[in-house]
N, CA, C and O of each residue as an XYZ file, in Angstrom:
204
protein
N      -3.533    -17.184      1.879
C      -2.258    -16.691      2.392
C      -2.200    -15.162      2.329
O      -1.630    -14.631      3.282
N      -2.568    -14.562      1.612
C      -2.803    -13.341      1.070
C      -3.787    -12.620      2.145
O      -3.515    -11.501      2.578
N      -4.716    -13.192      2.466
C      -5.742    -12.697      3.596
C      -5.238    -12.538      4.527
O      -5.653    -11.544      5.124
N      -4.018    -13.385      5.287
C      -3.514    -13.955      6.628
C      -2.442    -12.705      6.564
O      -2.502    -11.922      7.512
N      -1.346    -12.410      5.413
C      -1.108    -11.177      5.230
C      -1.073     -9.989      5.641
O      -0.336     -9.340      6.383
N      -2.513     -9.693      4.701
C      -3.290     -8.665      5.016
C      -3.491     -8.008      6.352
O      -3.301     -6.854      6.737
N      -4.035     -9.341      7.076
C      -5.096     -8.819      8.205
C      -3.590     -8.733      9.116
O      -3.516     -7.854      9.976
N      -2.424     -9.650      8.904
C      -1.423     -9.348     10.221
C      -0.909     -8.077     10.022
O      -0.121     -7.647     10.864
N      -1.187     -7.440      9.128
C      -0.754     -5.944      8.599
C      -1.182     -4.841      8.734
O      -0.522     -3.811      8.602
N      -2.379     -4.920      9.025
C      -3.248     -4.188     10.026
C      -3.250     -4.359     11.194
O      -3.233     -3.409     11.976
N      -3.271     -5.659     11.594
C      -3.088     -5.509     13.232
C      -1.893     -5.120     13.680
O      -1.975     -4.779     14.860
N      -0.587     -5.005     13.145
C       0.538     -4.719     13.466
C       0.547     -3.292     13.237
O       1.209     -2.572     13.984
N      -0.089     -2.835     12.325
C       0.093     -0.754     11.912
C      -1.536     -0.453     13.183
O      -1.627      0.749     13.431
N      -2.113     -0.893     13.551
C      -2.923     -0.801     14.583
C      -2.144     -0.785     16.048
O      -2.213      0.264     16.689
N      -1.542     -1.698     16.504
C      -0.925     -2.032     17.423
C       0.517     -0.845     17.517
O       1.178     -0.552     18.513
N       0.632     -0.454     16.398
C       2.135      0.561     16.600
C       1.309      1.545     16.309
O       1.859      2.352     17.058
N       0.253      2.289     15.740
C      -0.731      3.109     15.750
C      -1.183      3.429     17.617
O      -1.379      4.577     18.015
N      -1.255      2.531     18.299
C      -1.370      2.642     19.944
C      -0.502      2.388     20.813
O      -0.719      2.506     22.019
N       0.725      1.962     20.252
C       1.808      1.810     21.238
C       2.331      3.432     21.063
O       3.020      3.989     21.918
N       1.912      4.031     19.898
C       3.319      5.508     19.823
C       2.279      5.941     18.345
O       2.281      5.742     17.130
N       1.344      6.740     19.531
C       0.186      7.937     18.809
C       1.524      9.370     18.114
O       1.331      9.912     17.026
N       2.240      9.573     18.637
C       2.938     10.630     18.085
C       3.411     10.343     16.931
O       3.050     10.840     15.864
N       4.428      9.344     17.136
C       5.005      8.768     15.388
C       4.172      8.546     14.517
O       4.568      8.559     13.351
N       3.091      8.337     14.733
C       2.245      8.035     14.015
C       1.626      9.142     13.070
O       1.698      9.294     11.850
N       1.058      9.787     13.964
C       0.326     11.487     13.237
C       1.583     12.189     12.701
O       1.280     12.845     11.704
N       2.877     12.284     13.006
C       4.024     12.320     12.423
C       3.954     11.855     11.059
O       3.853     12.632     10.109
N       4.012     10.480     10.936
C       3.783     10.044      9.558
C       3.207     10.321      8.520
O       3.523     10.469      7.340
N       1.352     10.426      9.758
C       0.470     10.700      8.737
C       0.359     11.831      8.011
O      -0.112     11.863      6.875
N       0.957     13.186      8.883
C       0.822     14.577      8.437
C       1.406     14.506      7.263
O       0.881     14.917      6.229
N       3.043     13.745      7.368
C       3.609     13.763      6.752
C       3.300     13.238      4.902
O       3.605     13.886      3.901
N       2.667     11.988      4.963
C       1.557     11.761      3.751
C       0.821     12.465      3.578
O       0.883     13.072      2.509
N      -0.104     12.725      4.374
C      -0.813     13.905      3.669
C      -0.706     15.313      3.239
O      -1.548     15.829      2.504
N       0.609     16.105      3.820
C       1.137     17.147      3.191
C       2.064     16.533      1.762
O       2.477     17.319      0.909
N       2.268     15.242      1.686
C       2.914     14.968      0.305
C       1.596     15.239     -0.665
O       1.475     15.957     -1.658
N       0.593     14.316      0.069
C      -0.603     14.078     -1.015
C      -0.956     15.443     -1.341
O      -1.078     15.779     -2.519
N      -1.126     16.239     -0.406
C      -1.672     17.842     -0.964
C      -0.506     18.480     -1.934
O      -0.777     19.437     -2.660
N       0.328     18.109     -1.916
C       1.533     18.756     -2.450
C       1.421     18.308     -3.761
O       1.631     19.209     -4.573
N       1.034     16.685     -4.486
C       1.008     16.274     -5.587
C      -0.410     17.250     -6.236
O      -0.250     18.174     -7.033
N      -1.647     16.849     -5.749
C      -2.626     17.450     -5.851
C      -2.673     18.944     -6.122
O      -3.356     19.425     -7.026
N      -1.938     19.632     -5.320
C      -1.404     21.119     -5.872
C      -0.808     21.303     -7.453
O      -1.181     21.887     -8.471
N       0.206     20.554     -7.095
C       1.325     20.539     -8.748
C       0.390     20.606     -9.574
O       0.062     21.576    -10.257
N      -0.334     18.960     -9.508
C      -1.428     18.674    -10.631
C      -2.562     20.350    -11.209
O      -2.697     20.706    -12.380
N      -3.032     20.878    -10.282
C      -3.824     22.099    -10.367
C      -3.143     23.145    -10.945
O      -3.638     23.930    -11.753
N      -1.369     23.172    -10.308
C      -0.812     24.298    -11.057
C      -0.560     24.049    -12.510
O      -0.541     24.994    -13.298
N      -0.396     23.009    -12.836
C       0.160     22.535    -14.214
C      -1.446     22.597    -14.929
O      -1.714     23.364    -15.854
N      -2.247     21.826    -14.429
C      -3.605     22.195    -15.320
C      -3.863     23.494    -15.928
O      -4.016     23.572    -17.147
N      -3.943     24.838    -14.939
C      -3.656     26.355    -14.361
C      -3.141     26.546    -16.291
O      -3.523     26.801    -17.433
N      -1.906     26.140    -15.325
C      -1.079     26.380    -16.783
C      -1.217     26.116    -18.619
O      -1.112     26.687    -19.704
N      -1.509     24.889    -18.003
C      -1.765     24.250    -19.514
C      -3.309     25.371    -20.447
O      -3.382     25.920    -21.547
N      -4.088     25.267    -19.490
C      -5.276     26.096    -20.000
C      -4.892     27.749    -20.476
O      -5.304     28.330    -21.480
N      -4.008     28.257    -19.453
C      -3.740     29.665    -19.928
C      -3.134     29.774    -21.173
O      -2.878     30.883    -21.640
């Protein structure tokens, strides 16, 4: 059940991935300027901790 899931969960973020390419890279930028943003903190606070 878990497999059946899965895979309709991909085909559905696939299928809206090609119905609407804009919203999409929208999104993604959008995660990945979060992810760089955590990844930053983490470096400044390391930065810190060492000085």
């Amino acid at each position: 059940m878990k497999k059946i899931i899965g895979w309709t969960l991909v085909i559905l973020t696939l299928f809206y991935i090609g119905k609407n390419p804009g919203p999409a890279a929208d999104i993604a930028k959008s995660v990945g300027a979060g992810v760089a943003d955590i990844f930053h903190n983490i470096g400044v606070f390391i930065s810190d901790l060492a000085s």
